[in-house]
VOPA-964815 format. One record per residue: residue in three letters; x, y, z of N, C-alpha, C in turn. Coordinates in pm, whole numbers, padded with zeros to 5 digits, always signed. Example, Ala and Ser with C-alpha at 12.3 -4.5 7.8 and 13.67 -1.06 7.14 Angstrom:
! VOPA-964815
ala+01319-00569+00780+01230-00450+00780+01320-00330+00780ser+01285-00225+00708+01367-00106+00714+01290+00003+00787
***
This chain:
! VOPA-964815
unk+02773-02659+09347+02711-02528+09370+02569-02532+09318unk+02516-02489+09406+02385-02464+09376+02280-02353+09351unk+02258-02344+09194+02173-02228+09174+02023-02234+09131unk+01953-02104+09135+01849-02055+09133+01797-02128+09000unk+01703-02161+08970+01661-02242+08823+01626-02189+08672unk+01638-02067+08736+01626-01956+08610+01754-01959+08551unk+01900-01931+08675+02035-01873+08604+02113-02035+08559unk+02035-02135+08630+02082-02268+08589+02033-02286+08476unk+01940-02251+08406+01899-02246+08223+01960-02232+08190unk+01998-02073+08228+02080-01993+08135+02194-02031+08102unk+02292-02082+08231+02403-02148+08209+02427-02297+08085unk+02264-02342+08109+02292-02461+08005+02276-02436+07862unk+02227-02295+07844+02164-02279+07715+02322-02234+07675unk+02411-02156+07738+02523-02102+07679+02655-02253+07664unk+02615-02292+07723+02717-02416+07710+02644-02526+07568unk+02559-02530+07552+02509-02557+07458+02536-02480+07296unk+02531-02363+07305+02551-02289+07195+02688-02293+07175unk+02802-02269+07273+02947-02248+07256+02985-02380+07220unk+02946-02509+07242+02913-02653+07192+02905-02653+07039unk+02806-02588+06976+02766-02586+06861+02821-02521+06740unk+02878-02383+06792+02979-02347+06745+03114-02395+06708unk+03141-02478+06857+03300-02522+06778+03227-02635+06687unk+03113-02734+06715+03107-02833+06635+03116-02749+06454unk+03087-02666+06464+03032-02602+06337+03191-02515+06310unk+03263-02513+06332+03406-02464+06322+03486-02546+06283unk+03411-02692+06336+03510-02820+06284+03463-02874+06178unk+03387-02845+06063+03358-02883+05959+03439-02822+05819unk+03459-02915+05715+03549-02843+05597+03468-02702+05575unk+03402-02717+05541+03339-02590+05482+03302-02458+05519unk+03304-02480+05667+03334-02339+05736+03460-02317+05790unk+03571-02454+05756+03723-02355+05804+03758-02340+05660unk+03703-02331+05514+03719-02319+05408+03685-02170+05380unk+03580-02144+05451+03487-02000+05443+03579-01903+05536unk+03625-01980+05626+03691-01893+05737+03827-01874+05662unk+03939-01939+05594+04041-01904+05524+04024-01833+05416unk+03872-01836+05369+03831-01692+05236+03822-01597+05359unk+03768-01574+05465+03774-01433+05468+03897-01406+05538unk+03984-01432+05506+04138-01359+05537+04177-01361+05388unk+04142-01353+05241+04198-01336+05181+04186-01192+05127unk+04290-01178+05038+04251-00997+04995+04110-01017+04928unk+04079-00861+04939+03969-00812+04911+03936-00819+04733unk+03874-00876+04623+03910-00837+04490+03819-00731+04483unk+03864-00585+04375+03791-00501+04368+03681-00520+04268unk+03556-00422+04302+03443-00438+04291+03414-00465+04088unk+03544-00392+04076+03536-00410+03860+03612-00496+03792unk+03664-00627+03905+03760-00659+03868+03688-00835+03884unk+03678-00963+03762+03581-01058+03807+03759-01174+03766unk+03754-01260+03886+03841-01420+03865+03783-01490+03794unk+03822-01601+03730+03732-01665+03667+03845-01807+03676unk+03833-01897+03688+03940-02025+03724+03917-02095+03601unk+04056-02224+03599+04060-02282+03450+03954-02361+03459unk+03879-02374+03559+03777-02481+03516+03670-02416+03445unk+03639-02290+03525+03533-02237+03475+03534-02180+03342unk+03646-02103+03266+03734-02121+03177+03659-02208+03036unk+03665-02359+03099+03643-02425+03005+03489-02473+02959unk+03412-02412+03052+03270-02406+03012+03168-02292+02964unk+03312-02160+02988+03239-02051+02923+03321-01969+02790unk+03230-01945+02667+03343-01892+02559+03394-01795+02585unk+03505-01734+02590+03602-01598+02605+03721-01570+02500unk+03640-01490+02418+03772-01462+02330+03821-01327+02307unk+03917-01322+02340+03949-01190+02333+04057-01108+02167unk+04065-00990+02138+04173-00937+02081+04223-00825+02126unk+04360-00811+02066+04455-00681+02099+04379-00585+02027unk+04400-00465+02142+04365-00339+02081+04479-00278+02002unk+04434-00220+01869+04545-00180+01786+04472-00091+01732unk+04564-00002+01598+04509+00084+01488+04436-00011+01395unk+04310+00057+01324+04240+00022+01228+04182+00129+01165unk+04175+00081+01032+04113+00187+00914+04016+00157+00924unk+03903+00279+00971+03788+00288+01028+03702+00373+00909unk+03589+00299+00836+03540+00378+00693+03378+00369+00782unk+03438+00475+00798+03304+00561+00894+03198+00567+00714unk+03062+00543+00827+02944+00583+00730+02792+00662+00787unk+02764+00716+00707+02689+00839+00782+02551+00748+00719unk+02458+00725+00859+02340+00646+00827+02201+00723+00813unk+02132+00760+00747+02004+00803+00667+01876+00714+00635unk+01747+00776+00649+01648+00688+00595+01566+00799+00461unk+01554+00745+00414+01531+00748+00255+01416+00709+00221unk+01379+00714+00076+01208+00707+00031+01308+00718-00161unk+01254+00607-00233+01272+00578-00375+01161+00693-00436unk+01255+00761-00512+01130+00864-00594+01153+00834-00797unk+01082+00867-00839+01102+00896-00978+01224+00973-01022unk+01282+00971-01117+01399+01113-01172+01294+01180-01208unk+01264+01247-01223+01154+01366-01223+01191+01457-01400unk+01316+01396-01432+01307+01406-01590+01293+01318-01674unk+01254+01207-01608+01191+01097-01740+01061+01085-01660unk+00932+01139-01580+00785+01119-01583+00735+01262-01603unk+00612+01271-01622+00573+01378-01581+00385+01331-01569unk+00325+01449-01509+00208+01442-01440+00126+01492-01535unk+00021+01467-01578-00093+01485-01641-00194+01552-01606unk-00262+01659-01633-00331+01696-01562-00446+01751-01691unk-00573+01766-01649-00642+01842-01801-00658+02000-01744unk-00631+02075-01851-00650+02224-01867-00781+02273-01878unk-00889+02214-01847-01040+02224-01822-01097+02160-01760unk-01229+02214-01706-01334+02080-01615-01396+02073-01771unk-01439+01957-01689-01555+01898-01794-01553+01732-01719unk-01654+01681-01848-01684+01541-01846-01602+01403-01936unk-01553+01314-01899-01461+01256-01964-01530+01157-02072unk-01488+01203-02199-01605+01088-02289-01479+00969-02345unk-01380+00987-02324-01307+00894-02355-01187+00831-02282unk-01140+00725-02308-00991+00727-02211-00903+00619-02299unk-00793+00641-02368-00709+00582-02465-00597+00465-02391unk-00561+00496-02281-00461+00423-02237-00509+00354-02106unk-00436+00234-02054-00439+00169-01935-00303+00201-01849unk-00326+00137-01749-00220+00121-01639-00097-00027-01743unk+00036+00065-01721+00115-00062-01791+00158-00029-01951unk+00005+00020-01985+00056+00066-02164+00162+00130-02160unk+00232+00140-02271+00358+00176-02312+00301+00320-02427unk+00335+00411-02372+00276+00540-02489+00419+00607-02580unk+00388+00683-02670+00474+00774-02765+00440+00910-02736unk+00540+00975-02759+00509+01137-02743+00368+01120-02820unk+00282+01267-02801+00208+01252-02908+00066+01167-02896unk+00071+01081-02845-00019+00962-02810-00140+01036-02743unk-00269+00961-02786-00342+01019-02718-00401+00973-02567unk-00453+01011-02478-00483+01005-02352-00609+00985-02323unk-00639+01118-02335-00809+01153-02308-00879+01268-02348unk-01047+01222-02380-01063+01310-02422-01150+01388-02308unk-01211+01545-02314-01276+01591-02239-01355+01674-02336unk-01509+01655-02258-01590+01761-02317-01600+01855-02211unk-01597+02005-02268-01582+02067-02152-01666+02248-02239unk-01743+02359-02229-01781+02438-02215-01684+02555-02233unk-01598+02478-02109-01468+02570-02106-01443+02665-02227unk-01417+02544-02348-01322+02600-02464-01394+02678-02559unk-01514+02686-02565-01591+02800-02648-01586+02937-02526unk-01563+02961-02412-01544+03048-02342-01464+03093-02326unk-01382+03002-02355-01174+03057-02366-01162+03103-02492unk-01216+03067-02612-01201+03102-02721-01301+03267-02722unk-01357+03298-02691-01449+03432-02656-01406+03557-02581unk-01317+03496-02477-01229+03581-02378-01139+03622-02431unk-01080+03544-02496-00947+03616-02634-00999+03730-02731unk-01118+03657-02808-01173+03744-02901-01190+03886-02826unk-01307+03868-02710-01367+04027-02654-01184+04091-02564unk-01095+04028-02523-00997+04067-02501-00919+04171-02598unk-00905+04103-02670-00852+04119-02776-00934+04262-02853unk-01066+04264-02894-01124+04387-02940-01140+04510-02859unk-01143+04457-02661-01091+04544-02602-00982+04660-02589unk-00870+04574-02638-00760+04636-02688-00722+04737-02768unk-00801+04712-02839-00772+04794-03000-00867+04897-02925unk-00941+04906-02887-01075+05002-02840-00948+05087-02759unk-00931+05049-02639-00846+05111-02562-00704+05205-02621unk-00678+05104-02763-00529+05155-02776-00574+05292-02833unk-00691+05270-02955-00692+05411-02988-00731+05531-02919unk-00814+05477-02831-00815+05588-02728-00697+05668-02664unk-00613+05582-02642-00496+05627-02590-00402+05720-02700unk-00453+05657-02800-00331+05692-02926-00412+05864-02900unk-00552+05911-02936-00627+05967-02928-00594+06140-02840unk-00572+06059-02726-00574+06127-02570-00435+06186-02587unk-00335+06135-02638-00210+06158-02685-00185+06243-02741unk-00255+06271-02913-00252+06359-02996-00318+06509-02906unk-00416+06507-02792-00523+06624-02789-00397+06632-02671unk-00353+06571-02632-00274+06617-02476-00124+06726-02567unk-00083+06682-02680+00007+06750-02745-00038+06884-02781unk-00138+06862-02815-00258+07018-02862-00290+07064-02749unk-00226+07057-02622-00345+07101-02507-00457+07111-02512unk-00512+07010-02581-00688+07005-02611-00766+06909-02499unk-00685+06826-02402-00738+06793-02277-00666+06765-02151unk-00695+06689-02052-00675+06721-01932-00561+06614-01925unk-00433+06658-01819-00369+06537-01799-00467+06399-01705unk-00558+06449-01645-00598+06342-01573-00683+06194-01697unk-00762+06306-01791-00804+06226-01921-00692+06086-02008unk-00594+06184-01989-00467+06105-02044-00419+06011-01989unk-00409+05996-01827-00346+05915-01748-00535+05804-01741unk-00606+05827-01754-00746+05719-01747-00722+05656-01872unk-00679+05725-01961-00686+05629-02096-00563+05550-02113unk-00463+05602-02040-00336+05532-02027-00328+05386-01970unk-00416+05395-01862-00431+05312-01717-00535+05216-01816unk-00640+05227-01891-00696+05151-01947-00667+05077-02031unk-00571+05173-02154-00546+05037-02258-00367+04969-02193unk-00348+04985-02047-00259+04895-01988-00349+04752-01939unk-00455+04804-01883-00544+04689-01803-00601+04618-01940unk-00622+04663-02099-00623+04607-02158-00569+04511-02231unk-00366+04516-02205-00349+04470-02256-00296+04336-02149unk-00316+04374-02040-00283+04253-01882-00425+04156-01936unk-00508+04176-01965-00623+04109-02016-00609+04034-02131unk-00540+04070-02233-00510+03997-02320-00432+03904-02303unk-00307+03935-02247-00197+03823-02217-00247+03756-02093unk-00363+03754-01998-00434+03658-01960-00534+03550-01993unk-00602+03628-02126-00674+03500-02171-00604+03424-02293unk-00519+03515-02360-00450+03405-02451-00345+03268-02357unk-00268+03312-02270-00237+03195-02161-00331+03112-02118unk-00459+03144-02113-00534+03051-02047-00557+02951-02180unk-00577+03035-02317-00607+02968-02418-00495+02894-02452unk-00391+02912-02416-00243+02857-02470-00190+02675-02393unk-00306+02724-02311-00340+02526-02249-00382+02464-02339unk-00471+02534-02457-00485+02394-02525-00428+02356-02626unk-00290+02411-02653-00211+02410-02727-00131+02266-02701unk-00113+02209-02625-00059+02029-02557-00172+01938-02596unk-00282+01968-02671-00398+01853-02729-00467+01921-02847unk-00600+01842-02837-00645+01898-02974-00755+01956-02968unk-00851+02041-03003-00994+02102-02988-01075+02100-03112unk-01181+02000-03085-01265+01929-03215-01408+02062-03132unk-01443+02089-03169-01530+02186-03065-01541+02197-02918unk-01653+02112-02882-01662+02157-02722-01561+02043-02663unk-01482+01964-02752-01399+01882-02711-01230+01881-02709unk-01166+01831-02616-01045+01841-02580-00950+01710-02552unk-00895+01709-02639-00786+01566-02653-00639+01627-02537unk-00615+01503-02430-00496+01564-02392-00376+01429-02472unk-00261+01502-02491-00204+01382-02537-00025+01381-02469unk+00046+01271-02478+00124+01246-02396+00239+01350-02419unk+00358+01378-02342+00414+01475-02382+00585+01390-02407unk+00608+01269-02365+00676+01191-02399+00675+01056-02396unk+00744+00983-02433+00726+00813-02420+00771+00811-02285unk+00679+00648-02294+00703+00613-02119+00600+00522-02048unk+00608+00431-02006+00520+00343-01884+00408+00440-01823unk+00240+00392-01866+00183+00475-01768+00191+00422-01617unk+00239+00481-01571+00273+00424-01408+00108+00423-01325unk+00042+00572-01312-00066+00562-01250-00150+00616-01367unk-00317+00601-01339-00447+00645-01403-00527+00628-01284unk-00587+00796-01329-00700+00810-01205-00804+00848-01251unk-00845+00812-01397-00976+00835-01479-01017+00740-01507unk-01110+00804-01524-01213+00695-01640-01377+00758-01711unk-01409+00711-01773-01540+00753-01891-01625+00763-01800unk-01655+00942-01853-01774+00963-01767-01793+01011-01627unk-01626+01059-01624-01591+01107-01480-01662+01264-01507unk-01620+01341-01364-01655+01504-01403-01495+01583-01316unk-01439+01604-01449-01291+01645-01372-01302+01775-01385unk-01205+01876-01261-01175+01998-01272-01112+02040-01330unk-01057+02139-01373-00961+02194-01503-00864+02293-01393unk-00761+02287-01479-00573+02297-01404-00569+02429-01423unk-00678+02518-01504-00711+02660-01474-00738+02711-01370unk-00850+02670-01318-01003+02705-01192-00879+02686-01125unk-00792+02576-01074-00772+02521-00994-00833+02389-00918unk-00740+02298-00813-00817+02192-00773-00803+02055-00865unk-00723+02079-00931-00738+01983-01045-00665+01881-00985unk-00736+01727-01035-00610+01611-00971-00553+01559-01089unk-00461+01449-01067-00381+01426-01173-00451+01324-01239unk-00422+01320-01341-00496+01188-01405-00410+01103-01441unk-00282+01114-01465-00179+01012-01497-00072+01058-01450unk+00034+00952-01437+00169+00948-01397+00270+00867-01530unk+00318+00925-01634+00387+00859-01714+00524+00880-01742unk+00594+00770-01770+00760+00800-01780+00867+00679-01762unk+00957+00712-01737+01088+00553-01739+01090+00557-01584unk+01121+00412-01518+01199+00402-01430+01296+00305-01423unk+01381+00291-01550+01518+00245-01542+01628+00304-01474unk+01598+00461-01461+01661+00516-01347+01583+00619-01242unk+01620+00595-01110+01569+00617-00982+01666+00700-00861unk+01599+00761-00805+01626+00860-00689+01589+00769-00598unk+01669+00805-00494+01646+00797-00344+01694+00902-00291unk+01568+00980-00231+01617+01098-00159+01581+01113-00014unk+01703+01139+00034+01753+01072+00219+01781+01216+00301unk+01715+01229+00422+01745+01342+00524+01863+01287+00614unk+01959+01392+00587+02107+01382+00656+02095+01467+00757unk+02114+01424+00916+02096+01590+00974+02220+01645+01034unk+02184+01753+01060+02251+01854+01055+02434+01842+01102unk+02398+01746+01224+02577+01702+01278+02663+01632+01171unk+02575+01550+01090+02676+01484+01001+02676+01553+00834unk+02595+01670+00813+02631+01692+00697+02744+01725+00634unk+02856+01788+00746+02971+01805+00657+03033+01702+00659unk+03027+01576+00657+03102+01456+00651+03082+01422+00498unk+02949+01420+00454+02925+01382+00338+02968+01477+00196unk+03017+01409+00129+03054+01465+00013+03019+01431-00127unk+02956+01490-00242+02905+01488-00353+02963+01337-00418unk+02978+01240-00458+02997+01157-00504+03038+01039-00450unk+03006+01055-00272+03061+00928-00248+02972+00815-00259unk+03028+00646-00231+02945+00608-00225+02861+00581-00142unk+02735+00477-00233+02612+00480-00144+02552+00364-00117unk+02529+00272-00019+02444+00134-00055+02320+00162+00025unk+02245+00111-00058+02081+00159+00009+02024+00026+00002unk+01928-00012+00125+01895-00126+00132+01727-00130+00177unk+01639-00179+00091+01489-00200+00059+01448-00286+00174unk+01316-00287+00233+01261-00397+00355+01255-00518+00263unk+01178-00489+00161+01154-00589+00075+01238-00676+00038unk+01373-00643+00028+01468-00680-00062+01635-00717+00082unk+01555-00745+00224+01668-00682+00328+01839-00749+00295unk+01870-00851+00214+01983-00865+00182+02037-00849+00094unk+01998-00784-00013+02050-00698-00116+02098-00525-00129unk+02206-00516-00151+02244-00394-00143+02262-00372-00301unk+02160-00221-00298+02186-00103-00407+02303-00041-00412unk+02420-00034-00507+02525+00033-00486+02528+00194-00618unk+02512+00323-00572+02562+00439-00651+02582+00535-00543unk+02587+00630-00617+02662+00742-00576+02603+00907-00540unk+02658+00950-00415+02578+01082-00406+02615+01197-00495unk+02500+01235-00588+02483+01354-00651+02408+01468-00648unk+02380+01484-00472+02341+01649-00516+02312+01606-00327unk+02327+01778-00291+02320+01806-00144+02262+01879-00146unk+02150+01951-00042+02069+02052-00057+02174+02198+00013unk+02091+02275-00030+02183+02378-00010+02156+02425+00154unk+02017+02414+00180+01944+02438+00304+01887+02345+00376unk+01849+02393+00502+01775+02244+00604+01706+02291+00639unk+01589+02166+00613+01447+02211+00661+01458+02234+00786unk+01305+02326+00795+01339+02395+00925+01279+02378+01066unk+01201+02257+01006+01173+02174+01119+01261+02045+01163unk+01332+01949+01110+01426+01834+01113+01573+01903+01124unk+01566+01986+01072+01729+02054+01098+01804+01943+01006unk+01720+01865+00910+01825+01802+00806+01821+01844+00716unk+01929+01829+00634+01952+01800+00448+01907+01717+00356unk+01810+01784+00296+01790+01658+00181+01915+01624+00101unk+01926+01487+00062+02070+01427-00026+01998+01336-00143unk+02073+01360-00230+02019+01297-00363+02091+01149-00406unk+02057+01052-00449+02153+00987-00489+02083+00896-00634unk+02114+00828-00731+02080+00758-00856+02122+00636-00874unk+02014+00533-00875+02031+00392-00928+01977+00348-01021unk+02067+00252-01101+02034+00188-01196+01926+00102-01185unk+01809+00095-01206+01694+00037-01189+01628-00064-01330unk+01740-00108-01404+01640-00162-01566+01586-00243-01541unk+01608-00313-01365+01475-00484-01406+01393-00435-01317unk+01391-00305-01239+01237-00232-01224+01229-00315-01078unk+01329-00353-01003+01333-00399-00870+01314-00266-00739unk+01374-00161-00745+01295-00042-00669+01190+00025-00698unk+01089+00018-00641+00959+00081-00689+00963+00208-00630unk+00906+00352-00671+00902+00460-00601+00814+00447-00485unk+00851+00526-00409+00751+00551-00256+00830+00465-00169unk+00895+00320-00220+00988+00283-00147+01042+00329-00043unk+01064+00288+00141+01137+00313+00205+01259+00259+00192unk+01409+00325+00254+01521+00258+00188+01597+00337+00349unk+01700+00211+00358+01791+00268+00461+01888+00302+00386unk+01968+00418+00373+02102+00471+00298+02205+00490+00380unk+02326+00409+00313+02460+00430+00404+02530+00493+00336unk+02583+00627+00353+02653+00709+00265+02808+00696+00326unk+02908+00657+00261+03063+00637+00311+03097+00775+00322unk+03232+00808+00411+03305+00919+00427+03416+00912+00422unk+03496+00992+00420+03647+00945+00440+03717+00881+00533unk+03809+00768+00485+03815+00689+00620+03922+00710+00704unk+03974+00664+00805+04044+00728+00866+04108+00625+01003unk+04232+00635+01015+04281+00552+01111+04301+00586+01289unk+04225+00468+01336+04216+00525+01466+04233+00398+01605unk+04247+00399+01681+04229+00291+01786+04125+00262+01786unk+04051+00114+01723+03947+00058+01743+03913-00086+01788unk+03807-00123+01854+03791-00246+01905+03645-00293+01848unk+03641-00408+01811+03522-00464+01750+03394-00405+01840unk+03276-00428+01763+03131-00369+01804+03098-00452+01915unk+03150-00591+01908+03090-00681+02005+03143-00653+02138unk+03272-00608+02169+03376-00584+02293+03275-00438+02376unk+03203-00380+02348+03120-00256+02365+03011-00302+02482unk+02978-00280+02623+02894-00294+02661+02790-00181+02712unk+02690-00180+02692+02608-00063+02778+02550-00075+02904unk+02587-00001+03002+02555-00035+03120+02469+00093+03222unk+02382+00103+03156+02269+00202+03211+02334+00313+03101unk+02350+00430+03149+02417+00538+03117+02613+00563+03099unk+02658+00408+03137+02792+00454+03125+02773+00287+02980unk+02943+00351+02922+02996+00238+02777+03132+00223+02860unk+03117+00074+02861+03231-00040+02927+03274-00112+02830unk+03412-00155+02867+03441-00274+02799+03555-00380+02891unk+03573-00521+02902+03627-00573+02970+03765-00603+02925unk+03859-00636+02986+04021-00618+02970+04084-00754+03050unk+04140-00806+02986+04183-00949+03001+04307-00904+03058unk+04370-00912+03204+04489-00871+03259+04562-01008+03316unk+04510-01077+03292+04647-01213+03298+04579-01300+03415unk+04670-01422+03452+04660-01476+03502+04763-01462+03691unk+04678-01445+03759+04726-01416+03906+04808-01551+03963unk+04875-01531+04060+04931-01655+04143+04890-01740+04174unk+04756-01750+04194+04682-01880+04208+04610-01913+04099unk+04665-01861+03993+04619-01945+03846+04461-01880+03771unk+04403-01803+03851+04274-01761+03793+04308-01624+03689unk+04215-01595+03625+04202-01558+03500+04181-01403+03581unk+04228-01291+03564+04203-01148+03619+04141-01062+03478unk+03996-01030+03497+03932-00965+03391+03920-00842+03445unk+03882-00697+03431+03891-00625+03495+03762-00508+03376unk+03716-00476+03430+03580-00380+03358+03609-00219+03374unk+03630-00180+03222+03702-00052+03213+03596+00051+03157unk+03558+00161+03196+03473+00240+03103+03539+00297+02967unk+03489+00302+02897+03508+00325+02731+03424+00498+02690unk+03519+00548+02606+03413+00664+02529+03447+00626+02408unk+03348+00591+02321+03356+00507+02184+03277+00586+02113unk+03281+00587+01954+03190+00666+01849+03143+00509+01792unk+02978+00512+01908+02910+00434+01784+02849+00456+01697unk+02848+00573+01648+02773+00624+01499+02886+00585+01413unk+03009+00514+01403+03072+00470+01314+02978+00315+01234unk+02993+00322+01090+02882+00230+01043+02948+00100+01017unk+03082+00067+01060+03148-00049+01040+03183-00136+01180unk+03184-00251+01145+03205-00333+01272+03329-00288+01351unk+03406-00216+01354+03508-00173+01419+03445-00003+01441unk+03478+00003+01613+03436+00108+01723+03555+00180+01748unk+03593+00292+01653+03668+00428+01682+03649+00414+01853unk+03780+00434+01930+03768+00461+02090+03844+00638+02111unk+03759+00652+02164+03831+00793+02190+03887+00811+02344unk+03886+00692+02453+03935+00745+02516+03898+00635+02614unk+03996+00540+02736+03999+00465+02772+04078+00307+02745unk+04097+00311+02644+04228+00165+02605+04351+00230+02533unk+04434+00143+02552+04550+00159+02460+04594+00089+02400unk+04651+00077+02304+04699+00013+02216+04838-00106+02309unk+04763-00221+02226+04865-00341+02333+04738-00439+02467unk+04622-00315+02503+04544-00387+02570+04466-00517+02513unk+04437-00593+02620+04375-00763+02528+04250-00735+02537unk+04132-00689+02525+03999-00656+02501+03931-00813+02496unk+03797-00806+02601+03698-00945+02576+03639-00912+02446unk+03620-00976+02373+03488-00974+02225+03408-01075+02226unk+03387-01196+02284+03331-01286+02335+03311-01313+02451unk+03212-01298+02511+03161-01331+02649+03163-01200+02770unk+03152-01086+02703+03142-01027+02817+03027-00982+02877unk+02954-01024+02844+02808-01000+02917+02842-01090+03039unk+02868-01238+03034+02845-01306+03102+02969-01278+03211unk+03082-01183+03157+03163-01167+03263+03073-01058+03357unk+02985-00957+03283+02954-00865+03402+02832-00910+03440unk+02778-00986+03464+02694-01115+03524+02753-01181+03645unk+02853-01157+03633+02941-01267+03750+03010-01138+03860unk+02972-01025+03817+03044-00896+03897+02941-00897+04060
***
């Protein structure tokens, strides 16, 4: 038969291709491909894994069971002074500094002297008392005065209530400049000069003077500190707890707090004091806690991570490592046996877990049961293979 030379192509091009096909049908590897796709479907959370493969990747799994779970409520913290063994120094006058007794490091005694100040101040404080003071007496008898003539109806109640009102403002005047004068009662006053001296023993920690400075006085206001002195054999760390976990924590539990400086050493004491209120911007609690400090290894200002324990409590848990995050959902993989043709059936389960628990074991609230075989090794690489 004889055809047109166009449909005679065509005919050879299709005998050619249907050629190529079976050749390509008769090879292992596409009647290998062709007997996978008649097999069941495996679902999309569910990964095989064969003994060979098995033996080149680690997989270890454990049973999910009960565990005593010692939940810990985690905080960041800052090392402070006990605030009853330092105290702050400050001078009770401006003036000019003609002396300075101690260094950074010295070791002082109550009593001890500090510094001295010349200052103007104290012949003016001493003057304000005096004219205060003679004010007074001026005023009182007046009043005493106004008293006797107001009994005589010999003057006006309004007379009485001016002299009243005066030797009151006289005597608010007095008990203002003797307080002011009663600052220099903590040193000594050689005339225009002013000794401050220590108010207990103790390490000067800081000094922010020196001879010949011009300091403000803790009267005027504005005044800075000039020293920081006191013990730090014992130390605060005080930590913001917020608001979800404060009722977990309780007055004496314990505490391990851990320094950058220091990252494998743990501080071990105990919480002693909770604030009563939360600030009102953080919505946390300040929490107090006290360490033994005698070889002077926490320094104040210190940042410190604080793990405060809670009561512990038994619950279905699976190690931290068995936990995966997978965008917005918490998975974990489940070792379901071995199928008929010998491969390994893993299967990827979503999890609701409390990871704010501070111990390597993950409280589950919902998704395994007790008896399930949980991956703890290798499951990244199982959901890699999904």
């Amino acid at each position: 038969m004889n055809l047109p030379g166009s449909a005679q192509d065509r005919l050879t091009r299709i005998s050619v291709t249907l050629a190529t096909f079976a050749l390509l049908a008769s090879l292992p590897g596409c009647q290998a491909k062709a007997k996978g796709a008649a097999a069941p479907a495996v679902p999309e959370n569910v990964v095989l894994v064969t003994k060979e493969q098995l033996s080149h990747i680690k997989i270890t799994t454990e049973t999910v069971d009960l565990h005593d779970v010692d939940d810990t409520v985690l905080a960041s913290g800052k090392v402070t002074y006990d605030d009853q063994k330092v105290i702050h120094v400050f001078s009770p006058v401006a003036g000019k500094v003609v002396r300075v007794f101690v260094q950074l490091g010295n070791r002082v005694k109550k009593g001890d002297p500090l510094v001295t100040v010349e200052s103007p101040d104290i012949g003016v404080t001493t003057a304000d008392v005096g004219k205060a003071e003679a004010d007074l007496t001026t005023a009182e008898r007046e009043y005493q005065r106004q008293q006797e003539l107001l009994d005589l109806h010999a003057t006006s109640q309004r007379d009485f209530e001016a002299a009243t009102s005066t030797f009151r403002q006289a005597k608010t005047e007095v008990d203002r400049a003797r307080q002011k004068a009663a600052l220099f009662q903590r040193g000594d006053v050689v005339g225009q000069s002013f000794t401050v001296r220590a108010d207990l023993d103790g390490e000067v920690f800081m000094k922010a003077v020196s001879a010949g400075m011009q300091i403000a006085g803790q009267y005027g206001g504005g005044s800075a500190e000039l020293f920081t002195i006191g013990e730090s054999d014992l130390v605060w760390v005080l930590a913001d707890v917020f608001e979800l976990d404060i009722q977990r924590v309780k007055v004496g539990a314990k505490v391990i707090v851990n320094v950058a400086s220091l990252p494998d050493r743990n501080f071990e004491g105990k919480l002693d004091w909770i604030s009563g209120a939360l600030d009102p911007v953080t919505h946390a609690s300040r929490v107090r806690c006290a360490f033994d400090n005698v070889d002077g290894t926490l320094k104040p200002e210190m940042f410190a991570t604080v793990k405060i324990a809670t009561d512990p409590r038994t619950a279905i848990a699976i190690p931290r490592t068995a936990v995966l995050r997978l965008g917005e959902q918490t998975v974990a993989f489940l070792d379901r046996g071995t199928d008929k043709e010998g491969q390994e059936r893993f299967e990827r389960v979503p999890v609701d877990v409390d990871e704010g628990a501070g111990t390597a074991w993950v409280p589950v609230e919902h998704g395994l049961d007790r008896g399930d075989r949980v991956v703890t090794t290798g499951a990244i690489l199982l959901s890699g293979m999904l």
